[in-house]
Gaussian input, Z-matrix of N, CA and C with variables (Angstrom, degrees):
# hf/3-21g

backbone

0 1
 N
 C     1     B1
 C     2     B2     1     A1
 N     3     B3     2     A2     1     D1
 C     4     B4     3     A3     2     D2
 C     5     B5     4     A4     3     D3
 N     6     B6     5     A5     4     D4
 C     7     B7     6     A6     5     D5
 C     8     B8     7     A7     6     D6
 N     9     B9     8     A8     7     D7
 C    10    B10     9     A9     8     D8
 C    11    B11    10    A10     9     D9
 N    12    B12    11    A11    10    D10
 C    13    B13    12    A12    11    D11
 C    14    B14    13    A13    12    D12
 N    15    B15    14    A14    13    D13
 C    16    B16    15    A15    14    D14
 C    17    B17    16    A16    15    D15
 N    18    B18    17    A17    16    D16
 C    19    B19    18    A18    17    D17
 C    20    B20    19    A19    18    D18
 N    21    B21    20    A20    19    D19
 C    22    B22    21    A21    20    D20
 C    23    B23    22    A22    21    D21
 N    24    B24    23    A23    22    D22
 C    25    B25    24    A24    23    D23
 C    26    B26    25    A25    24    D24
 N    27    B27    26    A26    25    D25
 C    28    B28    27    A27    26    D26
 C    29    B29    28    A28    27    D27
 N    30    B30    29    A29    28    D28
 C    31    B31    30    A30    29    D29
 C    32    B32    31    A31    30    D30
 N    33    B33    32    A32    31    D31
 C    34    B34    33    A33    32    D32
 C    35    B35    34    A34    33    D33
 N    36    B36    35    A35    34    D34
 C    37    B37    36    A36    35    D35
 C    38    B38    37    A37    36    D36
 N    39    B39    38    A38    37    D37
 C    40    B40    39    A39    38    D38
 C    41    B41    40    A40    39    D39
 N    42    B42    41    A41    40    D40
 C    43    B43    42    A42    41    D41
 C    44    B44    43    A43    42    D42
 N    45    B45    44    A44    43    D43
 C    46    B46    45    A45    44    D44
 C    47    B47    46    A46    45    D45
 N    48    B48    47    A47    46    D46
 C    49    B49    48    A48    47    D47
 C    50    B50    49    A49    48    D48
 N    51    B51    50    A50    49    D49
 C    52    B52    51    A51    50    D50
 C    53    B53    52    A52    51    D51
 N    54    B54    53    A53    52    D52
 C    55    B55    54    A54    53    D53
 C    56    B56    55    A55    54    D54
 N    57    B57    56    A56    55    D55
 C    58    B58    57    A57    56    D56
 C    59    B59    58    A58    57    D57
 N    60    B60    59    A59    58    D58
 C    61    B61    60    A60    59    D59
 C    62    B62    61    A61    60    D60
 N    63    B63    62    A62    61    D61
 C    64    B64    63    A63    62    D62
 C    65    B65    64    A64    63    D63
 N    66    B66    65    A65    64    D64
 C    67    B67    66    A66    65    D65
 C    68    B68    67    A67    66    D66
 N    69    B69    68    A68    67    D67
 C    70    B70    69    A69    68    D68
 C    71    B71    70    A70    69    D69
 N    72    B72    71    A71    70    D70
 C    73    B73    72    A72    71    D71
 C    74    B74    73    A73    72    D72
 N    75    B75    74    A74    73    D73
 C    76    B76    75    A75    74    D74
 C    77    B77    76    A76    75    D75
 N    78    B78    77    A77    76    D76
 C    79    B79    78    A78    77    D77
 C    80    B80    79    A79    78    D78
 N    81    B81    80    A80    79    D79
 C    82    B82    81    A81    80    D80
 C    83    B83    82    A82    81    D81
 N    84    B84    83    A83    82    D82
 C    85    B85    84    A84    83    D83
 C    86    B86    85    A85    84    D84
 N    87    B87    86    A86    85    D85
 C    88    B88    87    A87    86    D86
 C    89    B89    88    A88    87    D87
 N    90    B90    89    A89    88    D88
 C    91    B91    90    A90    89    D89
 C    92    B92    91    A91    90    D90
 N    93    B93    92    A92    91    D91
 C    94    B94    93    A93    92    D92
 C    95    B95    94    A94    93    D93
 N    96    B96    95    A95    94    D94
 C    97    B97    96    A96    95    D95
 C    98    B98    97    A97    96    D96
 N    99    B99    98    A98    97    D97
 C   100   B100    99    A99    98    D98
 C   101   B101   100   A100    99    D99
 N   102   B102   101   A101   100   D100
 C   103   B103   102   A102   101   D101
 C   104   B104   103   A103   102   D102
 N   105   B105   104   A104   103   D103
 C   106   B106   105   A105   104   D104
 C   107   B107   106   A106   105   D105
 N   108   B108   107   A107   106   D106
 C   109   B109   108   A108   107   D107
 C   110   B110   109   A109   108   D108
 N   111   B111   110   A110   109   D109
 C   112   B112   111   A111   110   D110
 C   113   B113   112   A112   111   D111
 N   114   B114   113   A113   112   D112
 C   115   B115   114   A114   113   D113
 C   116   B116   115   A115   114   D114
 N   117   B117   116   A116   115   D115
 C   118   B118   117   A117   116   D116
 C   119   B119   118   A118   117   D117
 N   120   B120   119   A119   118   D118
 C   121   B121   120   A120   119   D119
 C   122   B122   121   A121   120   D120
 N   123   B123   122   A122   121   D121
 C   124   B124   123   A123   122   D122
 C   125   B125   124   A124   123   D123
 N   126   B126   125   A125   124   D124
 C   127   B127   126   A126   125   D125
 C   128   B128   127   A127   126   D126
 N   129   B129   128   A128   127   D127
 C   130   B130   129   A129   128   D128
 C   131   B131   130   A130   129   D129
 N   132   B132   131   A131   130   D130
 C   133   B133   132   A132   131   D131
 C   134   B134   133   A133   132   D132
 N   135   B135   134   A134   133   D133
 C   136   B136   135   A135   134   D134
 C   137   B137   136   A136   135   D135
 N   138   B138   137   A137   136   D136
 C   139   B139   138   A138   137   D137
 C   140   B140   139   A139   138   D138
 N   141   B141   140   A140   139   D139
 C   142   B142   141   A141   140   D140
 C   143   B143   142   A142   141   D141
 N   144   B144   143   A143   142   D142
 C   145   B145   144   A144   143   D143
 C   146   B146   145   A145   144   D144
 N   147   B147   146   A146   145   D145
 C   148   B148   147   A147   146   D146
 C   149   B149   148   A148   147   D147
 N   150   B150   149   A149   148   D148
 C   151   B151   150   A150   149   D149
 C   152   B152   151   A151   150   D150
 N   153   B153   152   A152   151   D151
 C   154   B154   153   A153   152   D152
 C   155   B155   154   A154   153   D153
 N   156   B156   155   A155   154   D154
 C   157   B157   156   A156   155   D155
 C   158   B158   157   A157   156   D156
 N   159   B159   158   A158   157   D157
 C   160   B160   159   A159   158   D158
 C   161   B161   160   A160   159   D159
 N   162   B162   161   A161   160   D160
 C   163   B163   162   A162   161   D161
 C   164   B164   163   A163   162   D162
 N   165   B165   164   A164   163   D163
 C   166   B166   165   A165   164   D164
 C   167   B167   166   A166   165   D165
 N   168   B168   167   A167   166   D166
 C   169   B169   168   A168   167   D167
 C   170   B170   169   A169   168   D168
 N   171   B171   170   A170   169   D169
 C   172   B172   171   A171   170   D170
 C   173   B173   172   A172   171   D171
 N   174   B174   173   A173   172   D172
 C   175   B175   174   A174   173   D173
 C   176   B176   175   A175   174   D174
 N   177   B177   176   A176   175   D175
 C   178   B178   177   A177   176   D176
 C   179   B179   178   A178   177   D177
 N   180   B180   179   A179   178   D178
 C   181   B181   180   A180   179   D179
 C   182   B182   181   A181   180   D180
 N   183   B183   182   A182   181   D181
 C   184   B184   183   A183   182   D182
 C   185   B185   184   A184   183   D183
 N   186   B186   185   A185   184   D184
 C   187   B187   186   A186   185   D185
 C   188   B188   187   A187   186   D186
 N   189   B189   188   A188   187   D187
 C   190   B190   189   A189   188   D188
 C   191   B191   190   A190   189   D189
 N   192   B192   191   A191   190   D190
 C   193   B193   192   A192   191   D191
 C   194   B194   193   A193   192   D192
 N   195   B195   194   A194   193   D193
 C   196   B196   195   A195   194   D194
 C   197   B197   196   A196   195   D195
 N   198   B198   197   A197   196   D196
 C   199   B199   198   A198   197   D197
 C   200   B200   199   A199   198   D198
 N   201   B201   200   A200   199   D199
 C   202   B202   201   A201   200   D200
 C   203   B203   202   A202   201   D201
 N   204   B204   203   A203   202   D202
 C   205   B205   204   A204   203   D203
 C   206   B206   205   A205   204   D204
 N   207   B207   206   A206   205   D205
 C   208   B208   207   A207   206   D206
 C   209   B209   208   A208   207   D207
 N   210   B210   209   A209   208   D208
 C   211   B211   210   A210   209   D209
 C   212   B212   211   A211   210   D210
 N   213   B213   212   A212   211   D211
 C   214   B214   213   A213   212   D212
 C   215   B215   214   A214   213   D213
 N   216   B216   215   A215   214   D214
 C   217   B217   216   A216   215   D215
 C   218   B218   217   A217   216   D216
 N   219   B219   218   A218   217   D217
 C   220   B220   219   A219   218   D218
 C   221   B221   220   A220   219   D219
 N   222   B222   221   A221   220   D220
 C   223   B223   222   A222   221   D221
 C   224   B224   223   A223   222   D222
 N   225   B225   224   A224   223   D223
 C   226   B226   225   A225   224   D224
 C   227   B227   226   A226   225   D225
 N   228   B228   227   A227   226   D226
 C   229   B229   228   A228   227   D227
 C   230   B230   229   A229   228   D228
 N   231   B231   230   A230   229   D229
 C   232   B232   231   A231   230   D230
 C   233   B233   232   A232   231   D231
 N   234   B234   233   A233   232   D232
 C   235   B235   234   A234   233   D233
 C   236   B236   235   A235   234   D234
 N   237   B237   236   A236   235   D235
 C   238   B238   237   A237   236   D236
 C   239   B239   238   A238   237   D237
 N   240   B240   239   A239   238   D238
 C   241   B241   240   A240   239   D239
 C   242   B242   241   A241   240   D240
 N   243   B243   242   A242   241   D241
 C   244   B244   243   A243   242   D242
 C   245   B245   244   A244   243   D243
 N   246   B246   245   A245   244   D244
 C   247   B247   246   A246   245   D245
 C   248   B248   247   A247   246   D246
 N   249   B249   248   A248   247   D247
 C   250   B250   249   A249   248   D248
 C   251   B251   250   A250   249   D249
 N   252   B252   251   A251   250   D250
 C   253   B253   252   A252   251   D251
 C   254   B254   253   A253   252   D252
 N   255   B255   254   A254   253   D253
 C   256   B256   255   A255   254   D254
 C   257   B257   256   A256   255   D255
 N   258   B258   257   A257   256   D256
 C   259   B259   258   A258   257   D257
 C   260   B260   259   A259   258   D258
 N   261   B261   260   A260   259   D259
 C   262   B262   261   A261   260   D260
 C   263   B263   262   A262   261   D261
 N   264   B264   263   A263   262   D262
 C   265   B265   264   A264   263   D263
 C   266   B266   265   A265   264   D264
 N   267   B267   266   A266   265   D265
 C   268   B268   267   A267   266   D266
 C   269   B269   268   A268   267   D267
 N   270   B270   269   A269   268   D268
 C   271   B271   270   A270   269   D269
 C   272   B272   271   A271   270   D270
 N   273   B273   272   A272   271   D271
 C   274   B274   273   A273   272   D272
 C   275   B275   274   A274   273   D273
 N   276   B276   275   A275   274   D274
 C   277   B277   276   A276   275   D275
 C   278   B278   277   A277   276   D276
 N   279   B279   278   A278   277   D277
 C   280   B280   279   A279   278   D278
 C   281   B281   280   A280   279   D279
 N   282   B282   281   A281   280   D280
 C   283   B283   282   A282   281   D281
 C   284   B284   283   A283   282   D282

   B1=1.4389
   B2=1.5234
   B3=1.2407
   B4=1.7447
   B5=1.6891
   B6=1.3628
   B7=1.6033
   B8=1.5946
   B9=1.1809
   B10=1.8668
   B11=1.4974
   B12=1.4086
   B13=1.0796
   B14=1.2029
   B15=1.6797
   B16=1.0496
   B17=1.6488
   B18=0.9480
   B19=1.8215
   B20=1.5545
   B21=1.5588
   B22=1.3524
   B23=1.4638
   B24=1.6694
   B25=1.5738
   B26=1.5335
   B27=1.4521
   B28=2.3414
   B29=1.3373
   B30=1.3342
   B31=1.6771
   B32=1.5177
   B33=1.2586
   B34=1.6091
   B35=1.8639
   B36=1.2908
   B37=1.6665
   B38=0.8515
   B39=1.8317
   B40=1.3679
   B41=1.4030
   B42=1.6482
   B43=1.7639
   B44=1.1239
   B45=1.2520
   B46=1.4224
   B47=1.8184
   B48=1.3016
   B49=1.7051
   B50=1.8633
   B51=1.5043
   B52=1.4073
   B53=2.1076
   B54=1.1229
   B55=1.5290
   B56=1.5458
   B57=0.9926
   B58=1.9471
   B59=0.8931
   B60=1.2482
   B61=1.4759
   B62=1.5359
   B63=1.3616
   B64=1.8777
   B65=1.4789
   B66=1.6349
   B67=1.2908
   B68=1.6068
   B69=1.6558
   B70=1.3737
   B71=1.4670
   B72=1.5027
   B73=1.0149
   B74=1.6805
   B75=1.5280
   B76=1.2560
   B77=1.5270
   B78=1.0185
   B79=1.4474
   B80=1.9075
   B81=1.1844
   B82=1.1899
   B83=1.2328
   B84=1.0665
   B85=1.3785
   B86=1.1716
   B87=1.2852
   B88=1.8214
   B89=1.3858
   B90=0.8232
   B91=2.1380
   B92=1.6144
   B93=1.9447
   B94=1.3185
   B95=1.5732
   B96=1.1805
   B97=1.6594
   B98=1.3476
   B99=1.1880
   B100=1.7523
   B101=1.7495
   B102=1.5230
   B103=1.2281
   B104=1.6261
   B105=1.4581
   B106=1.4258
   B107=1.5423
   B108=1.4838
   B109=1.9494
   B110=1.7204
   B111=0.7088
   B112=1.8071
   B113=1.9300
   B114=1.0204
   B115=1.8930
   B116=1.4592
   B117=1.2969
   B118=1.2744
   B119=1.7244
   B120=1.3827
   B121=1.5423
   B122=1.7299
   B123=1.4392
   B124=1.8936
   B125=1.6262
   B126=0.8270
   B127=1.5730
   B128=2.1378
   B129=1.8396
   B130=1.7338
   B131=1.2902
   B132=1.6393
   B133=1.8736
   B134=1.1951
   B135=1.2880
   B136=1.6126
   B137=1.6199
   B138=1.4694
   B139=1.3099
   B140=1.6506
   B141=1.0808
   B142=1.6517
   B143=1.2100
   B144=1.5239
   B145=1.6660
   B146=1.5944
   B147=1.5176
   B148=1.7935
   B149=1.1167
   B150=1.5003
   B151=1.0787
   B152=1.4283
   B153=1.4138
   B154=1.6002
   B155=1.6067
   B156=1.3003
   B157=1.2820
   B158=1.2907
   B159=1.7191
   B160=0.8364
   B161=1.8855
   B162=1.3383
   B163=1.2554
   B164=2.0993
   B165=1.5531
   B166=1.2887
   B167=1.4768
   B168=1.2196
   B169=1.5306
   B170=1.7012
   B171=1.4078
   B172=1.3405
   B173=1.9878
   B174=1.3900
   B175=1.6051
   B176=1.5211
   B177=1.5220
   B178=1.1670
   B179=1.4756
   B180=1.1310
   B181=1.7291
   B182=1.7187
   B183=0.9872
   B184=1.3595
   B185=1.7718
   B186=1.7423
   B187=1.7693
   B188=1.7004
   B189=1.1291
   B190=1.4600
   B191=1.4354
   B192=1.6405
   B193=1.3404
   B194=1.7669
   B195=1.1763
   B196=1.7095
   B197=1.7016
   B198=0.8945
   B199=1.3409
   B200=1.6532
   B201=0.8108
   B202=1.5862
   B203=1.4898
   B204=1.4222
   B205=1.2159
   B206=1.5826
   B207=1.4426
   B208=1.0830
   B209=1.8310
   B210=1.1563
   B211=1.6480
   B212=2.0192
   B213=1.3904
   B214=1.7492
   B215=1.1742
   B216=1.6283
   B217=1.3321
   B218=1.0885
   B219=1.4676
   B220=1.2133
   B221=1.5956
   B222=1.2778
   B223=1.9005
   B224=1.4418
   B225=1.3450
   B226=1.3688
   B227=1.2448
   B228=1.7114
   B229=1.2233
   B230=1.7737
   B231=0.9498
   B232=1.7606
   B233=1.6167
   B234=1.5055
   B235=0.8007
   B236=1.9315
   B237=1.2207
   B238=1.8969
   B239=1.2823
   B240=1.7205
   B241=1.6546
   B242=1.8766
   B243=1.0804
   B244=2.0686
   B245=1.4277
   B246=1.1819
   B247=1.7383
   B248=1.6107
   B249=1.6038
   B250=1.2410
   B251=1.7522
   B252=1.3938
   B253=1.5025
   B254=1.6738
   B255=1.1319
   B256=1.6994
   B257=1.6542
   B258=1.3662
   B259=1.8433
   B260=1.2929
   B261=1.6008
   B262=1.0761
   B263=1.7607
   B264=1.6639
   B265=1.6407
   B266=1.3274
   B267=1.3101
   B268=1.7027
   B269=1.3000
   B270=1.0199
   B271=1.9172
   B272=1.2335
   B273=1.7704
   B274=1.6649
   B275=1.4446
   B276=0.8808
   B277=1.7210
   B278=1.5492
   B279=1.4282
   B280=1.9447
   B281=1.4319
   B282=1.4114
   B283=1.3371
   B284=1.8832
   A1=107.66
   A2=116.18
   A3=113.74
   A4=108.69
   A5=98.07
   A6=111.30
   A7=87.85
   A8=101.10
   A9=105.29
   A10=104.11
   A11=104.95
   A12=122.62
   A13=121.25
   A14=148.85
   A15=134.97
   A16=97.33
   A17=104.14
   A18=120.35
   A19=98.47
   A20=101.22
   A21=125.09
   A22=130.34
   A23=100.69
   A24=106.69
   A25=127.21
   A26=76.59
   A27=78.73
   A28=108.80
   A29=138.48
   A30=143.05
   A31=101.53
   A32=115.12
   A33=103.57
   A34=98.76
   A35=108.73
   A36=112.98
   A37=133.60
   A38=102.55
   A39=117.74
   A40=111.38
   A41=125.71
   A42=98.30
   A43=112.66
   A44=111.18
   A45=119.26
   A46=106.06
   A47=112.90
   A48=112.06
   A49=90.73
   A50=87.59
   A51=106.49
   A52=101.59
   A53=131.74
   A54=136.05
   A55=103.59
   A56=103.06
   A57=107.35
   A58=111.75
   A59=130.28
   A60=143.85
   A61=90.35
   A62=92.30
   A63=118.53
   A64=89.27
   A65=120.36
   A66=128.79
   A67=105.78
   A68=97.88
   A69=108.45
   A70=122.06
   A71=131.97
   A72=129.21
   A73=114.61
   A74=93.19
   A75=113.95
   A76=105.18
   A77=142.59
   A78=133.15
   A79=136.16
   A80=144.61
   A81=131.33
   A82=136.30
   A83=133.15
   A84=126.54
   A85=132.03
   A86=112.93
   A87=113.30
   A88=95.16
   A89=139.12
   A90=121.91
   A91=101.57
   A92=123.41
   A93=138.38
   A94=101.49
   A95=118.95
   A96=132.99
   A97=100.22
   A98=112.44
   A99=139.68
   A100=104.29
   A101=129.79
   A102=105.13
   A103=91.38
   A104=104.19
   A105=113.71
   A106=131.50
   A107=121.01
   A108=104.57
   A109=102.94
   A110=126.28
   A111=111.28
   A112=88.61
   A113=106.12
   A114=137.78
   A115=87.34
   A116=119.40
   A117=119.97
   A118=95.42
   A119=104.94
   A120=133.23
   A121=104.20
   A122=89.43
   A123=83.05
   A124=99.65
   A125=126.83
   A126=108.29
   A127=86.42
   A128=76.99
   A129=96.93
   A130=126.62
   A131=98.72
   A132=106.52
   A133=84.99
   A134=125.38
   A135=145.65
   A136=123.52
   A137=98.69
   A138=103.29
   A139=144.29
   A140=114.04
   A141=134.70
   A142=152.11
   A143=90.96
   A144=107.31
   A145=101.62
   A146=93.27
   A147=103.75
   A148=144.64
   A149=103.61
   A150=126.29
   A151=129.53
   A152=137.68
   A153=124.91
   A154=94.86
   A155=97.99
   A156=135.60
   A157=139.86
   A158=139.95
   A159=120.68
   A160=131.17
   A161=128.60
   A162=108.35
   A163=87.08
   A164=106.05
   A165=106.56
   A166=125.09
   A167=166.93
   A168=140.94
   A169=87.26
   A170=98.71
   A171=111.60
   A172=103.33
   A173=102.07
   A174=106.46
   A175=100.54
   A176=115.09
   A177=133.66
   A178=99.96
   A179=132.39
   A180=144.01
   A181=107.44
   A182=114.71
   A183=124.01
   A184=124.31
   A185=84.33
   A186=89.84
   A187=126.44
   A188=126.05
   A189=110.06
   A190=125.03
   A191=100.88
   A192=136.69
   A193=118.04
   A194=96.26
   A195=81.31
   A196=118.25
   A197=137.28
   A198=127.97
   A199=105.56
   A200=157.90
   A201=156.34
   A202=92.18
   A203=132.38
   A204=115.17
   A205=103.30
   A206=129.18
   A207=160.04
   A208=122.23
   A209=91.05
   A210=83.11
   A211=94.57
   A212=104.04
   A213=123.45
   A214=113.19
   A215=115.66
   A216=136.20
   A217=113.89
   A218=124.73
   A219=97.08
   A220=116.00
   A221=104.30
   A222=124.91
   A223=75.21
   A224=157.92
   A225=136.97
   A226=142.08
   A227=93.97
   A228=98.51
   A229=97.13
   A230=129.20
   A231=132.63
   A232=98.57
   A233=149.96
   A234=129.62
   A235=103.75
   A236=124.82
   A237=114.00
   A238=106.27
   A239=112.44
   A240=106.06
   A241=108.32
   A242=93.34
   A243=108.62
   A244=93.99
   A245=143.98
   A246=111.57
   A247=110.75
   A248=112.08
   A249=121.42
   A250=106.47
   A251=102.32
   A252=98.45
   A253=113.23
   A254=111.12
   A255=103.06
   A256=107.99
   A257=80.79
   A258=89.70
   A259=120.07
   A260=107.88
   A261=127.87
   A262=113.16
   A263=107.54
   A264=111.60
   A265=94.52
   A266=91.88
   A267=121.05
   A268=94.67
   A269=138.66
   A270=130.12
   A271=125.52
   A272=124.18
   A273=103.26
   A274=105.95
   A275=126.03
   A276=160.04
   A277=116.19
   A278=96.98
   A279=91.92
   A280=96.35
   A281=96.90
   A282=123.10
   A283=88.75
   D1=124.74
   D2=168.98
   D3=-127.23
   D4=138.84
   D5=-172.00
   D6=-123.56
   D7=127.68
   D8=163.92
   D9=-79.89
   D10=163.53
   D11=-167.94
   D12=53.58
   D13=38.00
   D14=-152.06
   D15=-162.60
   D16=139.05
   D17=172.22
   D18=-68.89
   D19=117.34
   D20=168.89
   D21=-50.09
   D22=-37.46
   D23=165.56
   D24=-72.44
   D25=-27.70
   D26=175.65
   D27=-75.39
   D28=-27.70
   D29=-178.37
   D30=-43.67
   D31=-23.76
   D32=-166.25
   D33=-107.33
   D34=31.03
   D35=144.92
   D36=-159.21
   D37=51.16
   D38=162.84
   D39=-72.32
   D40=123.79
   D41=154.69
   D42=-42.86
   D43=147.08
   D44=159.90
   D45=-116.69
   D46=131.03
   D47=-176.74
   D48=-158.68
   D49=129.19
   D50=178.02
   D51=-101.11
   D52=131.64
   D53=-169.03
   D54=-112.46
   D55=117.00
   D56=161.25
   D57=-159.92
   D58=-155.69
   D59=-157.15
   D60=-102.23
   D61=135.74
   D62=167.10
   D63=-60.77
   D64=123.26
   D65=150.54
   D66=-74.47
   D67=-174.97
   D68=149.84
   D69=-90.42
   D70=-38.82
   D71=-167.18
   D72=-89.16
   D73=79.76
   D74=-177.31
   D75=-96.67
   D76=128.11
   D77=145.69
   D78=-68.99
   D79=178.87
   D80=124.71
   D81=-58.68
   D82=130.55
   D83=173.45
   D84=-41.85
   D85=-36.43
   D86=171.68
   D87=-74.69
   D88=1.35
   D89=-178.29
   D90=-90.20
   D91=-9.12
   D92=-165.43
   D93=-67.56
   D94=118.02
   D95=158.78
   D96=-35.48
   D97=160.79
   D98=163.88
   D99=-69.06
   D100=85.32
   D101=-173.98
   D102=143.16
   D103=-73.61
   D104=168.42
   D105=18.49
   D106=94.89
   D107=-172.00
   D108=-100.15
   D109=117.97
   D110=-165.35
   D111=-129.75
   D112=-173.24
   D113=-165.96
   D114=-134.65
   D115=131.73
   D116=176.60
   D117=-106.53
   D118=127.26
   D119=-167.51
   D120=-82.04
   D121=-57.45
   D122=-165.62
   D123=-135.95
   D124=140.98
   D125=169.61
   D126=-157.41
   D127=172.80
   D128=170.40
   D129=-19.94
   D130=-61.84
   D131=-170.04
   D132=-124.22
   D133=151.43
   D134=-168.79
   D135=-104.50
   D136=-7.25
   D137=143.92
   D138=-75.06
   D139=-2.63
   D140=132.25
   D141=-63.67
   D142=-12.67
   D143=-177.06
   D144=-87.45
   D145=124.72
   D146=-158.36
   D147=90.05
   D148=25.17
   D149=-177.37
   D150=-110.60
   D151=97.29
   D152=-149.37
   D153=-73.34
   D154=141.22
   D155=157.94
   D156=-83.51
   D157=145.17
   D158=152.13
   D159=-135.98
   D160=133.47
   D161=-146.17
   D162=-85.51
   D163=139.78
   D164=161.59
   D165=-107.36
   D166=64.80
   D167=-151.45
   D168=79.93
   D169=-127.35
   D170=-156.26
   D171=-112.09
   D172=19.37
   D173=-171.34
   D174=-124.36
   D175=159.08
   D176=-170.20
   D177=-118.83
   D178=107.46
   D179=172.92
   D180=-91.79
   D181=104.64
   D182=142.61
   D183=-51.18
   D184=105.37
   D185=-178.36
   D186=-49.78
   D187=120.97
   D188=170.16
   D189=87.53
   D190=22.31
   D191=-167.97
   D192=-127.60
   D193=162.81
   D194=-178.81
   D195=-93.89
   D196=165.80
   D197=-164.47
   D198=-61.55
   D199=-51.78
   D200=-158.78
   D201=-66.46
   D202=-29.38
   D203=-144.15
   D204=-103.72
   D205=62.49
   D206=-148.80
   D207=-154.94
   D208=-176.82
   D209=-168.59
   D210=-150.03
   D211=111.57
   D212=164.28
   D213=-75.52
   D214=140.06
   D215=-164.31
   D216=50.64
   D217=88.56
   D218=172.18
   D219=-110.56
   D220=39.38
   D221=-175.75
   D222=-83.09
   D223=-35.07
   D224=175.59
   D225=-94.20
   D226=26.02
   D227=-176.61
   D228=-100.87
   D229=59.47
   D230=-175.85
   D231=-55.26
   D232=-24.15
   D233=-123.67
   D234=-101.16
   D235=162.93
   D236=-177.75
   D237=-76.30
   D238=-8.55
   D239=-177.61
   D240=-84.46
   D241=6.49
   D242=179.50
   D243=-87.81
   D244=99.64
   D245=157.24
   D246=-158.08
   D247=139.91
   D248=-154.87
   D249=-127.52
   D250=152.54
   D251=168.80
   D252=-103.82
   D253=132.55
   D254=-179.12
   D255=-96.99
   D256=131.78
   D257=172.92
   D258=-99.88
   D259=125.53
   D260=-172.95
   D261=-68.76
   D262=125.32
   D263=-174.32
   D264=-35.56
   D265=149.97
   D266=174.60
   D267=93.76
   D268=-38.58
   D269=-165.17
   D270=-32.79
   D271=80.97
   D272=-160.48
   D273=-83.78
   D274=132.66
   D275=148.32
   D276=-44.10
   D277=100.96
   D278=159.10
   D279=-116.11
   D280=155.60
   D281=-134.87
   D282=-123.52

């Protein structure tokens, strides 16, 4: 991501949240590949909803965030209030 005029070290805590219409082909989050970039659709607190994601191992990274500000294991998040859309490579993103 490059923003003119802007200090290079702060870019990495911008939210980043992409907004559209709730599809249907939402998944759960634990069903997310190793790799996985998804829009988180519905979750717990609703201040997340719209927020790109990324699945690592077994952790969920919030794009454009600082590392803590994420969520480990998320093989336990089974629940329908977890659920993300995955974007298919190539998906360009305005921000």
């Amino acid at each position: 991501m490059y923003m003119t005029g802007t200090n290079p070290i702060l870019t990495n805590q911008i939210n980043m949240k992409l907004y559209k219409e709730i599809p249907d082909n939402t998944i759960c989050v634990n069903d997310m590949k190793d790799g996985d970039i998804a829009i988180i659709r519905k979750w717990g607190i609703s201040d997340y909803v719209g927020c790109i994601v990324q699945r690592y191992e077994n952790n969920l990274i919030r794009l454009g965030e600082n590392s803590g500000k994420g969520w480990s294991d998320v093989l336990n998040y089974r629940n329908e209030n977890f659920r993300v859309e995955i974007l298919p490579k190539g998906t360009l993103l305005e921000v």
